[in-house]
Residue, then its C-alpha position, 0 to 999 in steps of 0.5 A: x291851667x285851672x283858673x277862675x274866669x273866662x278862658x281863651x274860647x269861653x266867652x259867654x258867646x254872640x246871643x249875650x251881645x246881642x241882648x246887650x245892644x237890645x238894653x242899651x238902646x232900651x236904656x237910652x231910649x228911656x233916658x232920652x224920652x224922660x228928659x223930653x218929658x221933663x223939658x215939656x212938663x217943666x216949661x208948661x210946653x202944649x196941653x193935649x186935650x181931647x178936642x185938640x191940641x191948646x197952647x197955653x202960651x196962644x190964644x186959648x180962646x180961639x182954641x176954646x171956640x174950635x172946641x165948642x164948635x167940634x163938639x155941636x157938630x158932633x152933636x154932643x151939645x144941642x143949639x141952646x147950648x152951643x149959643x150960651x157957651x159960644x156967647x160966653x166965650x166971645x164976651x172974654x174976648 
């Protein structure tokens, strides 16, 4: 019998499943980090920075002196400057 379609024994064989399985898990794993993304970006969630990790929702001043004090004992910031900016941020508090 002639025919259109896949016969009995023609199937496109066991390589396509395997890359299916492969897209599938690919596609849900986008669905689902995407809607994480989403939940987080929308609900104002954490802000990475580079210094730490600040919640918008906690107190960023404590965030904020930690910061300042990383980076003077990194050395990115000299004495003078560590004082003004640290009395600035005790004087918000």
């Amino acid at each position: 019998m002639g025919g259109y379609g896949w016969q009995y024994g023609q199937g496109a064989g066991p390589g396509w499943w395997v890359v299916m399985v492969i897209f599938m898990i690919l596609f849900w794993s986008v669905v689902v980090l995407g809607a994480i993304y989403s939940v987080r970006h929308y609900r104002g969630g954490h802000h990475h920075h580079e210094y730490g990790d600040v919640s918008t929702h906690g107190s960023t001043n404590e965030g904020a002196i930690e910061i300042l004090r990383t980076r003077f004992a990194k050395g990115e910031l000299d004495e003078a400057e560590f004082k003004s900016r640290l009395a600035l941020l005790e004087e918000r508090h």
